[in-house]
Structure formats: C-alpha cells, structure tokens
TILUMGU-34837 format. One record per residue: residue number from 1; residue in three letters; chain; z, x, y of N, C-alpha, C, O in turn. Coordinates in Angstrom, 3 decimals, always signed. Example, Ala and Ser with C-alpha at 12.3 -4.5 7.8 and 13.67 -1.06 7.14 Angstrom:
% TILUMGU-34837
(node 1,'ALA','A',(+7.800,+13.190,-5.690),(+7.800,+12.300,-4.500),(+7.800,+13.200,-3.300),(+8.465,+14.236,-3.319))
(node 2,'SER','A',(+7.080,+12.850,-2.250),(+7.140,+13.670,-1.060),(+7.870,+12.900,+0.030),(+8.039,+13.409,+1.138))
This chain:
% TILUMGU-34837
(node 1,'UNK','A',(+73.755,+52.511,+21.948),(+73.009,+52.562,+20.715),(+73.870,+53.154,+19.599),(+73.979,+52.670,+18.472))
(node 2,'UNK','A',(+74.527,+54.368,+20.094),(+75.543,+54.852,+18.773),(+76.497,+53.722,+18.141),(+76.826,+53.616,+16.959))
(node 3,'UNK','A',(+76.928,+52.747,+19.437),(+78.153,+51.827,+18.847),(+77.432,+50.857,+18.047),(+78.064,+50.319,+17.139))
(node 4,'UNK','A',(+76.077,+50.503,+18.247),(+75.421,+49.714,+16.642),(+75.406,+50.494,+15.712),(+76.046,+50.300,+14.679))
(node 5,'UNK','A',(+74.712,+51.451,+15.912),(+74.807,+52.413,+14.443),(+76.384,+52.414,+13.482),(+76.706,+51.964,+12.382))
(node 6,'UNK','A',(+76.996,+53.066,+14.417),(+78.569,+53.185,+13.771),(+78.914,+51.670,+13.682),(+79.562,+51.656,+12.635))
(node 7,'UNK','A',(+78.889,+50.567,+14.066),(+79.071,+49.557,+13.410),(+78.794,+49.058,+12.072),(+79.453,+48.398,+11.269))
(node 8,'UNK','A',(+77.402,+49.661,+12.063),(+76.516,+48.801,+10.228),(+76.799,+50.212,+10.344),(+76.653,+50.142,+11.565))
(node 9,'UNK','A',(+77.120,+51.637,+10.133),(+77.940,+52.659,+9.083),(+79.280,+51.931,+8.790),(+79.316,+51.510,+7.634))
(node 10,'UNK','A',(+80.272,+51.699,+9.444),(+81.549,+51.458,+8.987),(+81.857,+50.713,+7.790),(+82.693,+50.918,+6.910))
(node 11,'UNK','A',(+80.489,+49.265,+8.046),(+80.758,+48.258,+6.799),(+79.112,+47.943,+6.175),(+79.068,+46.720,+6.308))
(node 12,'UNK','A',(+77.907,+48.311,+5.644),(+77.155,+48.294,+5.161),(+76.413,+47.187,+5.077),(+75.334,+47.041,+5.650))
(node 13,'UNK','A',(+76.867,+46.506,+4.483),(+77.079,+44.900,+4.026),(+76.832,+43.956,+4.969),(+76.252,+42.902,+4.707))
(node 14,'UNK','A',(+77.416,+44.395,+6.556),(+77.208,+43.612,+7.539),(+75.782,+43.122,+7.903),(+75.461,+42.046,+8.407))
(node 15,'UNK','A',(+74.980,+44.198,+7.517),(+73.490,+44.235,+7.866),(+72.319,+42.827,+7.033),(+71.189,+42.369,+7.200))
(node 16,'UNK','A',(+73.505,+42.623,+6.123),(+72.998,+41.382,+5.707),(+73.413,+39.970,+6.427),(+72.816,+38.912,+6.226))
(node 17,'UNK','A',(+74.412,+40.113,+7.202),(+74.194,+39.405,+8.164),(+72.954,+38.877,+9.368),(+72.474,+37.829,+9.802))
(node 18,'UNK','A',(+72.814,+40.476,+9.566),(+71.419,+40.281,+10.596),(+70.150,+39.806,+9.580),(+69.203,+39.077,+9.874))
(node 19,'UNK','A',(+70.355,+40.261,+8.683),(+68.918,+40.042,+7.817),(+68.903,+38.455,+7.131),(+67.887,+37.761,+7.106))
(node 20,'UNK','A',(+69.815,+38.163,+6.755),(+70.023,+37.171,+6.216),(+70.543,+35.955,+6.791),(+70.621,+34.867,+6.221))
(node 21,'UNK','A',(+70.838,+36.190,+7.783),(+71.790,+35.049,+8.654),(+70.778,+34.176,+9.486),(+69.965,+34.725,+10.230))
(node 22,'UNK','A',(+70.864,+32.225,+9.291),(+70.194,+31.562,+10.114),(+69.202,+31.402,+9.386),(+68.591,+30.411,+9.787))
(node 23,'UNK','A',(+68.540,+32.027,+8.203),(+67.554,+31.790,+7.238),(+66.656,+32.853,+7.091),(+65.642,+32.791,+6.396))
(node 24,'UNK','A',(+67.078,+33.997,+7.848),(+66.940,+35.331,+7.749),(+65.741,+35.238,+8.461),(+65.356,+34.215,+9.026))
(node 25,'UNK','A',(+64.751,+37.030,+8.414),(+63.544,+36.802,+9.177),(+62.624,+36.305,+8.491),(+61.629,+36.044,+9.167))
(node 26,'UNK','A',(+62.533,+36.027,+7.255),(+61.429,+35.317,+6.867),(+61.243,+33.766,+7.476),(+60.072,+33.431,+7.656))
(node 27,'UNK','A',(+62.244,+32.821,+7.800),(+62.721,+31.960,+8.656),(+61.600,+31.840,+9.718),(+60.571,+31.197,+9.926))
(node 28,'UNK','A',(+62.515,+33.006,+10.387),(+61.730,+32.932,+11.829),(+60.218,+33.630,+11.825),(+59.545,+33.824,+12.837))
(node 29,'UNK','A',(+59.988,+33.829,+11.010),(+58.630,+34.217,+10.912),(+57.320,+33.430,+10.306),(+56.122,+33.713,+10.289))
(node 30,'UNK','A',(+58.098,+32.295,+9.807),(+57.040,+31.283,+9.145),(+57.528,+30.153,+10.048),(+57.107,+29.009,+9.875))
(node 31,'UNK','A',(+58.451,+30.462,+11.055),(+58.407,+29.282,+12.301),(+58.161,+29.511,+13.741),(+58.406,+28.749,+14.676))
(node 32,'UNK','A',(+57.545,+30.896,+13.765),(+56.516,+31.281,+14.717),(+54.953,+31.496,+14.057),(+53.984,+31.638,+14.802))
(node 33,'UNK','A',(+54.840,+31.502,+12.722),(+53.363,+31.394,+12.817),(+52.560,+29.914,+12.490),(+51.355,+29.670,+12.562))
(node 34,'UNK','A',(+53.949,+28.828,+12.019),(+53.679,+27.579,+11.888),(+53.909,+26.821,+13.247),(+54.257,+25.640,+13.260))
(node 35,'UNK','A',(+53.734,+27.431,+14.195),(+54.104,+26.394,+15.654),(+52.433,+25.599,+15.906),(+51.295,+25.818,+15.493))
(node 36,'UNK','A',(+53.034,+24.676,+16.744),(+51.471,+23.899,+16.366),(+51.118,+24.631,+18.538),(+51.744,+24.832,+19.579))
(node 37,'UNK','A',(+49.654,+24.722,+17.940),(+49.184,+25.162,+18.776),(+47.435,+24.814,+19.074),(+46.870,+24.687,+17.987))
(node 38,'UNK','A',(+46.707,+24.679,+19.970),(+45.599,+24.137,+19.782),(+43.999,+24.892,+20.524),(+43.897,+25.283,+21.686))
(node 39,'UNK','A',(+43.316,+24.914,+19.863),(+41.844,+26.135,+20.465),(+41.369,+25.449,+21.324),(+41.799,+24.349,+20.976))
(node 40,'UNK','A',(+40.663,+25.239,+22.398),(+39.595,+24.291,+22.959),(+38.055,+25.661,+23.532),(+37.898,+26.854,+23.790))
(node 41,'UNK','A',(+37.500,+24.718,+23.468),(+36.187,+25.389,+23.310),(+34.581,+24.846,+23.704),(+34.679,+23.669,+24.052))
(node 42,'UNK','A',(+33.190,+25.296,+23.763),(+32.282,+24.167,+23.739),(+32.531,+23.489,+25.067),(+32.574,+22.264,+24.957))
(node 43,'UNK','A',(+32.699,+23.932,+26.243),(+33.109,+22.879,+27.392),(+31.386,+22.468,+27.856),(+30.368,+23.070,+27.513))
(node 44,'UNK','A',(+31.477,+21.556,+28.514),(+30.146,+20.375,+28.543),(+30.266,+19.331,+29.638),(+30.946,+18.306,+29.589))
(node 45,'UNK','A',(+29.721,+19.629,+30.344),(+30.375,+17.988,+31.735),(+28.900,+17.372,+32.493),(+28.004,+17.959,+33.100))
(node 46,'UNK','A',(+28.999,+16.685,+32.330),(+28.088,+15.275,+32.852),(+27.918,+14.169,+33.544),(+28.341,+13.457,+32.633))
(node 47,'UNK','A',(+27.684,+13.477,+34.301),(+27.938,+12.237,+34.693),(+27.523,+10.937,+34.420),(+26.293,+10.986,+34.422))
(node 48,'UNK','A',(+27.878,+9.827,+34.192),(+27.268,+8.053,+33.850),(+27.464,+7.690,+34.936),(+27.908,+8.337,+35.885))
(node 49,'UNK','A',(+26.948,+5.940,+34.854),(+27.216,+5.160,+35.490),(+28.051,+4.145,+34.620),(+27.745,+3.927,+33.448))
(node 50,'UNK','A',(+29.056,+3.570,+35.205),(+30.204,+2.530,+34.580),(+29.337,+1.160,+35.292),(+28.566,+0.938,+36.225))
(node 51,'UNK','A',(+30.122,+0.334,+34.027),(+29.752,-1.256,+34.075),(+29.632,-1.823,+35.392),(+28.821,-2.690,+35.719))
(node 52,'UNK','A',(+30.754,-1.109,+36.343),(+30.980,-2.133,+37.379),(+30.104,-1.002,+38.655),(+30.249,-1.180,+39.865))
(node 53,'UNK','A',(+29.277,+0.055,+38.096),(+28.309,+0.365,+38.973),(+29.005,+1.702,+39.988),(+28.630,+2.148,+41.073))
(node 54,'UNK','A',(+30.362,+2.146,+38.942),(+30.787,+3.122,+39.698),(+30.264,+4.526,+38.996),(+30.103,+4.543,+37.776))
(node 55,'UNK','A',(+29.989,+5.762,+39.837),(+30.182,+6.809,+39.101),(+30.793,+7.647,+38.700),(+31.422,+8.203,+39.600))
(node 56,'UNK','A',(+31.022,+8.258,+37.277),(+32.246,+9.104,+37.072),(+31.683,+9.839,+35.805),(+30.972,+9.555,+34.841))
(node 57,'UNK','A',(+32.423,+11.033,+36.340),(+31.838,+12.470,+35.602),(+32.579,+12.534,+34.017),(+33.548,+11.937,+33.547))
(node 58,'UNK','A',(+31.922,+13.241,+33.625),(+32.783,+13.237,+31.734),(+32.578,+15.053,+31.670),(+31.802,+15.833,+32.223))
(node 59,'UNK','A',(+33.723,+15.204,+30.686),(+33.866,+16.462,+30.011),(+33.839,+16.746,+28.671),(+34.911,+16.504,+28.117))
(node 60,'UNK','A',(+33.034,+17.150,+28.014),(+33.279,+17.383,+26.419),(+34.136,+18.623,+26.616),(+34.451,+19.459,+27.463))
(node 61,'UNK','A',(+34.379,+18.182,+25.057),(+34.899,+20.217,+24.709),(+35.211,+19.729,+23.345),(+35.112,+18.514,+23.172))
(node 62,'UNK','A',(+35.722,+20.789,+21.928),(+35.633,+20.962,+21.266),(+37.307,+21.576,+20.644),(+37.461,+22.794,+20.556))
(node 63,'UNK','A',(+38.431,+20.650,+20.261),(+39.724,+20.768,+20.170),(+39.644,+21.140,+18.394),(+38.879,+20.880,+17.466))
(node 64,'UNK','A',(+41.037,+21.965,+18.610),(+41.330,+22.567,+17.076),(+42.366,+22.654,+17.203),(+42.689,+23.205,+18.255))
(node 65,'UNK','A',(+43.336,+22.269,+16.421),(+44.487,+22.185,+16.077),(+44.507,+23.708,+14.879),(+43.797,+23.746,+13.874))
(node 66,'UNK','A',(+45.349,+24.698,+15.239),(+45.088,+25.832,+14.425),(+46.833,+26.192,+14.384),(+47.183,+27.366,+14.269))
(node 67,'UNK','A',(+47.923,+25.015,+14.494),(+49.139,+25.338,+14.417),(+48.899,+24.451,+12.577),(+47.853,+24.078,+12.046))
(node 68,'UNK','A',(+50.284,+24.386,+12.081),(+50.732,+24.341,+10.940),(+50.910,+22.775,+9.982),(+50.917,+22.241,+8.874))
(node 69,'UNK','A',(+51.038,+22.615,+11.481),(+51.429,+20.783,+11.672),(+50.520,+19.924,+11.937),(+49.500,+20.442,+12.390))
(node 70,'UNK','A',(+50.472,+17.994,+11.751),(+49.452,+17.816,+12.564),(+50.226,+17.417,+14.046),(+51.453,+17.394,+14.141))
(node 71,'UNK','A',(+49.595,+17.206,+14.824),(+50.224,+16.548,+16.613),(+48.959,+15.749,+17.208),(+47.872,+15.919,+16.656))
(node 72,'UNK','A',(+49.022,+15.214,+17.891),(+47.590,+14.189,+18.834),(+48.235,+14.557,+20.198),(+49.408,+14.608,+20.567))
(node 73,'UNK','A',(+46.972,+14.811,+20.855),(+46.779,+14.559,+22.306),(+47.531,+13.086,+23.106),(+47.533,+11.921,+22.707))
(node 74,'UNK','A',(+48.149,+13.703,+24.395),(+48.558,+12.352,+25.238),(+47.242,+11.618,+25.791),(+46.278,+12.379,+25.703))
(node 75,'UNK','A',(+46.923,+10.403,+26.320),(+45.814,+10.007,+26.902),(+45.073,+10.377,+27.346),(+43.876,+10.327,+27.065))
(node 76,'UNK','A',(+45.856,+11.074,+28.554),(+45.210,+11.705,+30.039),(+44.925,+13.341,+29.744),(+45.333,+14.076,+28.844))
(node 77,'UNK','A',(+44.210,+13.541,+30.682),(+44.521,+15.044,+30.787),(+44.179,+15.235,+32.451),(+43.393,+14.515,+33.068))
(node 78,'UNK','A',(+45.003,+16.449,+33.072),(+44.894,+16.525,+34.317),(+44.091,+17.518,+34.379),(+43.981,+18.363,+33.490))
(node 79,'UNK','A',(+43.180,+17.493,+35.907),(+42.387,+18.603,+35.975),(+42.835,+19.293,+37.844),(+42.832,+18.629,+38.881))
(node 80,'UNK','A',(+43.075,+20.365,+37.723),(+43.494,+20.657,+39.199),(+42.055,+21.678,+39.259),(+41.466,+22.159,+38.291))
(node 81,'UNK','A',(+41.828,+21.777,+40.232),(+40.494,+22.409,+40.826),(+40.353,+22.912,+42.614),(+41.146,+22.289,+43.321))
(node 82,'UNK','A',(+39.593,+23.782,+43.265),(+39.853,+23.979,+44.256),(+37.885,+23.169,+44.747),(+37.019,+22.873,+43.923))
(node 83,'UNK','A',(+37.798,+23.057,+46.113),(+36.578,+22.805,+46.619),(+36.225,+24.110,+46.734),(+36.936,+24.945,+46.175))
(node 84,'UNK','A',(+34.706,+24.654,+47.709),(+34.407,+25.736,+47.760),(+35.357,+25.552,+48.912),(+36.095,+26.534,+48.833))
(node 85,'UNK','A',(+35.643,+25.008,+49.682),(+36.376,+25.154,+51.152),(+37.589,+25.860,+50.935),(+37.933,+26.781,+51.676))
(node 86,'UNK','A',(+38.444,+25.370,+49.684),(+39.758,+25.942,+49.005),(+40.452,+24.982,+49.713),(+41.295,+25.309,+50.549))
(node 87,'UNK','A',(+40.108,+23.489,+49.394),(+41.209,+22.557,+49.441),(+41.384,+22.107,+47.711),(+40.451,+22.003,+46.914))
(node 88,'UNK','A',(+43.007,+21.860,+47.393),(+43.334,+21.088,+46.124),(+43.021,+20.623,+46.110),(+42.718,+20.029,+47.145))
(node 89,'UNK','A',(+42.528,+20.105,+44.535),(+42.153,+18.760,+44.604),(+42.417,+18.654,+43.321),(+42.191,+19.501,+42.458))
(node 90,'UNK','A',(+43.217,+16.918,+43.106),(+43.994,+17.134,+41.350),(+42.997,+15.475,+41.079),(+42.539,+14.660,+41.879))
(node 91,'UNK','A',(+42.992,+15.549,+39.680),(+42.605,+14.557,+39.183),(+43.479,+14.347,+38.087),(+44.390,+15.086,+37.712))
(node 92,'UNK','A',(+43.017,+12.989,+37.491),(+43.586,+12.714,+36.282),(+42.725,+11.756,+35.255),(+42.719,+10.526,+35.305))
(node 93,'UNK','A',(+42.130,+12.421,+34.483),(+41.016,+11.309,+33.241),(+41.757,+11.079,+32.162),(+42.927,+11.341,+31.883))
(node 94,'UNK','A',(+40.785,+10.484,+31.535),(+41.340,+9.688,+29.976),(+40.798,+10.093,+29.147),(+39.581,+9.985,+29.297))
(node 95,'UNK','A',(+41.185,+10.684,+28.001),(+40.223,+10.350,+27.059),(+39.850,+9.170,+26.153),(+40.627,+8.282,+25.801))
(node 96,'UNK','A',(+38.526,+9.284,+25.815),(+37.771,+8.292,+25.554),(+38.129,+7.626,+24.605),(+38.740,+6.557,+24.608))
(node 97,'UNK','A',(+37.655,+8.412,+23.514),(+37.921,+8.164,+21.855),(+39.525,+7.627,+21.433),(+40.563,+8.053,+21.939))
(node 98,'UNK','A',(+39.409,+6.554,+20.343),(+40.931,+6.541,+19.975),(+41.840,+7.297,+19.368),(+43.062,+7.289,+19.514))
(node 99,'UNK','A',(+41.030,+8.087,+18.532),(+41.912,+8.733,+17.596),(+41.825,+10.160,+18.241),(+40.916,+10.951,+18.496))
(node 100,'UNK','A',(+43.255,+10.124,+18.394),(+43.562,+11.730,+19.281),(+44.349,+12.548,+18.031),(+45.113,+13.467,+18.327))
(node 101,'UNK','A',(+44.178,+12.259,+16.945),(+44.990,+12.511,+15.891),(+44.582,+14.872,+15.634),(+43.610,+15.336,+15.039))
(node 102,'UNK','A',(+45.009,+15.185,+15.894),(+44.358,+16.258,+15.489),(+45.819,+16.962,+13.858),(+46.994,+17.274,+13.666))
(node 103,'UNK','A',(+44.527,+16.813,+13.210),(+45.201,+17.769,+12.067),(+45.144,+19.063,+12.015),(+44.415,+19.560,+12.873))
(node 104,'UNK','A',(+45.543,+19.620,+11.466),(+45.752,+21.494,+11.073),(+43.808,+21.860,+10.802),(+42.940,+21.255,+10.173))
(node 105,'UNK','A',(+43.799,+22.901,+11.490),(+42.976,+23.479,+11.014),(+41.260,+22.726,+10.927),(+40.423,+23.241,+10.186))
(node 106,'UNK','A',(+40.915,+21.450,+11.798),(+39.800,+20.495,+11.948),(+39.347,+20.837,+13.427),(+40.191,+21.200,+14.247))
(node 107,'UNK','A',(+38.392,+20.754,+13.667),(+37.673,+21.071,+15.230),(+37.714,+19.314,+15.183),(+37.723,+18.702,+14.115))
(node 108,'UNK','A',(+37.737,+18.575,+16.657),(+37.472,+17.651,+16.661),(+36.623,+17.262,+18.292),(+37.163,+17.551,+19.359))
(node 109,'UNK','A',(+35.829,+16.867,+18.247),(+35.107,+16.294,+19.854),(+35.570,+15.522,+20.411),(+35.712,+14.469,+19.790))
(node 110,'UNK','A',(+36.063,+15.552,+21.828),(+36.310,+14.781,+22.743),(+35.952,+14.630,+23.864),(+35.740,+15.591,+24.604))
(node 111,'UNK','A',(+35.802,+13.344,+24.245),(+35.431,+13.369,+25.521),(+36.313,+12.539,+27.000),(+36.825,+11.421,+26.955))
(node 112,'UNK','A',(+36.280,+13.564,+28.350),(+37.152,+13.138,+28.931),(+36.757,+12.536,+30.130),(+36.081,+13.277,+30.843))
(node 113,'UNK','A',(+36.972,+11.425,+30.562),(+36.300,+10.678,+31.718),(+36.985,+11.382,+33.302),(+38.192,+11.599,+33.406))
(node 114,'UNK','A',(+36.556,+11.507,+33.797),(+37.265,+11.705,+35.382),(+36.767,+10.770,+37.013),(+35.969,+11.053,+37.906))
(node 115,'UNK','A',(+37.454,+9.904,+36.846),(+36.887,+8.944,+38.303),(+36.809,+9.648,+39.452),(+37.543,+9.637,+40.440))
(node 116,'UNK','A',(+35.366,+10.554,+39.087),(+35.218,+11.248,+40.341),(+33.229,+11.525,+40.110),(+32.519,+11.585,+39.107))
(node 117,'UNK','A',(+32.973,+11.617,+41.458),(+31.365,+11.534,+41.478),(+30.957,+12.934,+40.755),(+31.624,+13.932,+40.482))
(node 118,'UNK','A',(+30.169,+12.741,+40.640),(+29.391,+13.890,+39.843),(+29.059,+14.977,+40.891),(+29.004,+16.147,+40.511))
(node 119,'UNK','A',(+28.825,+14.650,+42.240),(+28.434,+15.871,+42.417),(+29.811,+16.146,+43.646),(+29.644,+16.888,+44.614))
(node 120,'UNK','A',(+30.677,+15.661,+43.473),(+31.692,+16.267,+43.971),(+32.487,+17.419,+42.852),(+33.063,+18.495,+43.015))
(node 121,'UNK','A',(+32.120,+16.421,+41.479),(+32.698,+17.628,+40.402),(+32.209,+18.990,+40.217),(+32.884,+19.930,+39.798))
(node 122,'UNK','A',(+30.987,+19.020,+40.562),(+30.261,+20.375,+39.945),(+30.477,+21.172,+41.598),(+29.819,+22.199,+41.768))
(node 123,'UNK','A',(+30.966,+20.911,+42.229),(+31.153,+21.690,+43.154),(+32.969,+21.832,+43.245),(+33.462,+22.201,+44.311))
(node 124,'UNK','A',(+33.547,+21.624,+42.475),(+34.718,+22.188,+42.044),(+35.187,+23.669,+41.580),(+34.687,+23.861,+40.472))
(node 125,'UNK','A',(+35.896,+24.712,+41.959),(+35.888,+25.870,+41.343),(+37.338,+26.302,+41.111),(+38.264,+26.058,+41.885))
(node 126,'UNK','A',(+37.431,+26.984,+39.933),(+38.598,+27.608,+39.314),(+39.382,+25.798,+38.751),(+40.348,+25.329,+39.353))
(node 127,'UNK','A',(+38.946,+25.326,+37.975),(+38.839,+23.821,+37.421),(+40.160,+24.658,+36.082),(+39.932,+25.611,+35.336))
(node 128,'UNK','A',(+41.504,+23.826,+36.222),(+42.110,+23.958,+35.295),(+42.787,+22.530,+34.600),(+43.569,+21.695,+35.053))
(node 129,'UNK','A',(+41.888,+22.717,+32.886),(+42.386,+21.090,+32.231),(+43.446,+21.201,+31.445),(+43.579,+21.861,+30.415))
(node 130,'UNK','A',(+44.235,+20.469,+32.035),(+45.617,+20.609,+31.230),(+45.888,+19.757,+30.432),(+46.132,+18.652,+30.917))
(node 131,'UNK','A',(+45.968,+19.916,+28.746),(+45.731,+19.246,+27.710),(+47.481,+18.936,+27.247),(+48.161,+19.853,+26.785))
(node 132,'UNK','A',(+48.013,+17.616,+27.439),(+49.309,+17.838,+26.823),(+49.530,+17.294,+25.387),(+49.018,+16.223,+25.061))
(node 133,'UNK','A',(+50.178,+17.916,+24.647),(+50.576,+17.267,+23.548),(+51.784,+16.514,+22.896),(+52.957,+16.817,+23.111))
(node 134,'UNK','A',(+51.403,+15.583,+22.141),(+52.912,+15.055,+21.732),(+54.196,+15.483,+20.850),(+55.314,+14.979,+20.749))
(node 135,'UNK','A',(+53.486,+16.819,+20.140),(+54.268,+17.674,+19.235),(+54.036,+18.935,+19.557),(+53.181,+19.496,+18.871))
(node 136,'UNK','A',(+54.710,+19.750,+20.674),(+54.480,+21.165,+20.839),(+54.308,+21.294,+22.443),(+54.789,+20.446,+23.194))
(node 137,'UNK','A',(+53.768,+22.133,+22.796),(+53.913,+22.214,+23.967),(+51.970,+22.170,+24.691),(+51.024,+21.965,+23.931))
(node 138,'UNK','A',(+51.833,+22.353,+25.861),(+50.373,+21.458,+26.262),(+49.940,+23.056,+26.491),(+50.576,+24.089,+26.707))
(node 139,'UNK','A',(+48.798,+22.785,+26.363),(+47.795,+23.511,+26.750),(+47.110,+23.596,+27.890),(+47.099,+22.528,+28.502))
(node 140,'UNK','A',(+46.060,+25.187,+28.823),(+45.016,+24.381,+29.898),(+44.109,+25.502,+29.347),(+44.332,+26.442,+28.584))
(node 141,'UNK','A',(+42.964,+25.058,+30.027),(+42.025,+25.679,+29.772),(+41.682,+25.827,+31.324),(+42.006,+25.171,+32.314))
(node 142,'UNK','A',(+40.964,+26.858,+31.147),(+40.658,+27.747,+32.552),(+38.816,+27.503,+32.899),(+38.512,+26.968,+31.832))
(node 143,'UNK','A',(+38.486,+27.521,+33.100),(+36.851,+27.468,+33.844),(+36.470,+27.296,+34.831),(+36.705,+26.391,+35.632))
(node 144,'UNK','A',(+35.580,+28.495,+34.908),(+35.382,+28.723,+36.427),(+35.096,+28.035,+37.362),(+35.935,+27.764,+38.221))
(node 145,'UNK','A',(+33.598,+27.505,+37.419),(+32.940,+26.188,+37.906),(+32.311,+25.473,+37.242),(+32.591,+25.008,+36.137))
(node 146,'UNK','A',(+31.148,+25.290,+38.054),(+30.029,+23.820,+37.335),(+29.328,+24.726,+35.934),(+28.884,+24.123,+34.957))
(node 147,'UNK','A',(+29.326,+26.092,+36.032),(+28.759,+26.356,+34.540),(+29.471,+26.668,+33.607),(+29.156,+27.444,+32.705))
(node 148,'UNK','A',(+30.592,+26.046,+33.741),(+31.553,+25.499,+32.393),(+31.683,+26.971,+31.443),(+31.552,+27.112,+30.227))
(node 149,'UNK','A',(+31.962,+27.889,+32.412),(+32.515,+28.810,+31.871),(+33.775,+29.003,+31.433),(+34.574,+29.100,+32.365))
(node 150,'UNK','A',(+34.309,+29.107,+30.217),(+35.650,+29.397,+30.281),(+36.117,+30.950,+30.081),(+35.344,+31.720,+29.512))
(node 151,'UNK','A',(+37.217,+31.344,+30.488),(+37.839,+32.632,+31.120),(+39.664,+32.752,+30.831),(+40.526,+31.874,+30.838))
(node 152,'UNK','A',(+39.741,+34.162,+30.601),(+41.206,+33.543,+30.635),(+42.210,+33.648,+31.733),(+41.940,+34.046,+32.866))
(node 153,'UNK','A',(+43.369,+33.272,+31.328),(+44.266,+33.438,+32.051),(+44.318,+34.495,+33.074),(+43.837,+34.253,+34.180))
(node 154,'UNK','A',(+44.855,+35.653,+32.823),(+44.804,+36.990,+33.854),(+43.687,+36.920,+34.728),(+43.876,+36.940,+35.944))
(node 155,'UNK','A',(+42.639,+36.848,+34.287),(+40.964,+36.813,+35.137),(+41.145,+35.431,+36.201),(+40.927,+35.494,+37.411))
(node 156,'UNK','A',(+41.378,+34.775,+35.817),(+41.284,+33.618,+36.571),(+42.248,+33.660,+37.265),(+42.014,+32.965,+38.254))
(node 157,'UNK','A',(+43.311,+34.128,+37.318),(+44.654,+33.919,+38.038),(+44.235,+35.044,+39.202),(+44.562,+34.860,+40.375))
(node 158,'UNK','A',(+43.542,+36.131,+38.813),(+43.524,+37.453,+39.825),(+42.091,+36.659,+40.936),(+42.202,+36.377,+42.129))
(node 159,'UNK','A',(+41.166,+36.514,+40.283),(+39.973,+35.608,+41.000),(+40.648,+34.577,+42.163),(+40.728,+34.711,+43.384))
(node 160,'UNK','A',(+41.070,+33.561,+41.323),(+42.039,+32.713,+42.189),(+42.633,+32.974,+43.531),(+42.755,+32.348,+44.584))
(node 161,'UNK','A',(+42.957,+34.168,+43.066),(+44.272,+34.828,+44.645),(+43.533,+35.208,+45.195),(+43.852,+35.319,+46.378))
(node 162,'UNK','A',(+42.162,+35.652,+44.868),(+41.527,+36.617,+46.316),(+40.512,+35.758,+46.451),(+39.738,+36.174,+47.314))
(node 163,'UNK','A',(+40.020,+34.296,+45.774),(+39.339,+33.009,+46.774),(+40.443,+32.559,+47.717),(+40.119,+32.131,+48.825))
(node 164,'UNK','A',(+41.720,+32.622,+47.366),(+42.484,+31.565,+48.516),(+42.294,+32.319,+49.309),(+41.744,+31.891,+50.324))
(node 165,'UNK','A',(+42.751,+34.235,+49.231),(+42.909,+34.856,+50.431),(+41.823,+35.002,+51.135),(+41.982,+34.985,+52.355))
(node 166,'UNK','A',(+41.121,+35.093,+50.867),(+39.574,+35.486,+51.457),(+38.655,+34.390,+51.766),(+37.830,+34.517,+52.671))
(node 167,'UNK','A',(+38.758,+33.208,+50.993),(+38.211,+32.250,+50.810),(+36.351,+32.745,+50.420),(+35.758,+33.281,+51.356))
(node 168,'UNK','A',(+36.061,+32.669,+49.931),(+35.134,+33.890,+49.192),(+35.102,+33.643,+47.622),(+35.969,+34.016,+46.832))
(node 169,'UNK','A',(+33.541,+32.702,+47.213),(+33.899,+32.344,+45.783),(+31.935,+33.170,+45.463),(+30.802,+32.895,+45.858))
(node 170,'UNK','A',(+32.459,+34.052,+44.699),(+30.901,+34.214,+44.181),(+31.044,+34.090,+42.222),(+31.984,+34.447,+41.513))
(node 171,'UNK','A',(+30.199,+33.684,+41.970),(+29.881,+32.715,+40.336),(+29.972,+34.335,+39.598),(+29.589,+35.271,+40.300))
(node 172,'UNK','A',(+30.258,+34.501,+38.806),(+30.528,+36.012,+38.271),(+29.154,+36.042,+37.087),(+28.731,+35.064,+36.472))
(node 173,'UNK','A',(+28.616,+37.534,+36.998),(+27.516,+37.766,+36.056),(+27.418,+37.724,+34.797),(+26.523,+37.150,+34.177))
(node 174,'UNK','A',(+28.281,+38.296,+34.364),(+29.071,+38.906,+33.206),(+29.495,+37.677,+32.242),(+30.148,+37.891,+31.221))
C-alpha cells in the first residue's frame, strides 16, 4: 500500500491517469448503470387444449426491460424443475406472442407455452425459467411450485440443497 501512495506522491499528475484514463469513471459508471437488464414478475400458469387435442400448460408473467437499451427475448425459454420425487426434469416452451421487442423502461405480457400436461406441471417444484436475451445477458426466475411463488436466488438455492438431501419438500408460509 505505501508503494501506491509514494508512487502518485512522486508525480501528482499521474492520478489523472487513473481518473481519466479509458473515459475515466464517469465512463464506467454510465456503462454499468446503462447495461440492459430485465424485471419479471406477475407469474400465472394454466393449462389449454391445442388444435390437434393435445394438452399443454402456459405461463404468464410480466417482463420489463429496466436496462438503458432496447433488446427482445430469444423464442424459447427453458424451464428446469424437480418432481416431488426429486427427479430433473427440463423443458423447453415458446413464446407465444410475436413481438418480443422489449424497450427501456415498458412492462410487457407474455405468454409461454410448455408441451407438458397440466397436471404434471403443477406438481413441479423449485421451477427455474430461464429467460435468454439477444442483447445482454439472460435471466431466470426462481419459483417455488404450483403457487407461482417467486423467491430469490439465495432462498431457493439453500431450499433446493436440503430437498435433494433429504428429499423433503414442504410449500413455505411466509
């Protein structure tokens, strides 16, 4: 630590290097709070019947683009989930709607199909939807089970480890 100090003592001036150099911190500070990044929210799941008489479950939720930029959603989104038994089980839906366009700062509704029965879905637990994007990096959202709770990260990750170990899922109160 002394040999930085006595460095910016020897020549003063240098310190405008660090401050100023690369586009200085104002730079990097209006290109970490402009990164595009996205809210999801409002989760909602249901099931239809399709044309050809199959059934398959849907997911709403409620997307916000709250980065700087605009970016759109890829097609799909994956959903990994455990049974109560604590076998994997991965899927992969579509979303519906065409315009995946999300601009800065707009909530927008979507909805996501999953070719899977309805009541195999709601008996899914620790359900994680992984939202990718085409400008930035993807998102997941965490929820617990069928009552479309969402939770975050740390909580769900600690829950997680002691259903695999224990195998032991109780619906939380709180």
């Amino acid at each position: 630590m002394d040999t930085i100090i006595k460095y910016f003592l020897k020549d003063p001036l240098k310190i405008l290097y660090l401050l100023g150099g690369a586009g200085g911190i104002h730079f990097w500070i209006s290109k970490w709070t402009d990164r595009i990044r996205i809210k999801i929210r409002n989760v909602n799941s249901d099931s239809f019947i399709t044309e050809g008489m199959e059934e398959h479950s849907y997911f709403k939720c409620e997307i916000e683009n709250i980065g700087g930029r605009v970016t759109s959603l890829e097609p799909t989104v994956k959903l990994t989930a455990y049974s109560v038994k604590g076998k994997l089980k991965k899927y992969e839906g579509k979303i519906t709607e065409l315009d995946r366009d999300l601009p800065p700062h707009k909530a927008k509704y979507l909805t996501v199909d999953f070719p899977v029965k309805y009541e195999e879905y709601v008996f899914l637990v620790f359900r994680t939807y992984n939202f990718r994007l085409t400008r930035g990096f993807s998102n997941s959202l965490n929820v617990w089970s069928a009552s479309d709770r969402i939770i975050g990260r740390l909580r769900f990750y600690c829950n997680l480890i002691l259903f695999l170990l224990f195998k032991k899922y109780n619906e939380p109160k709180t």
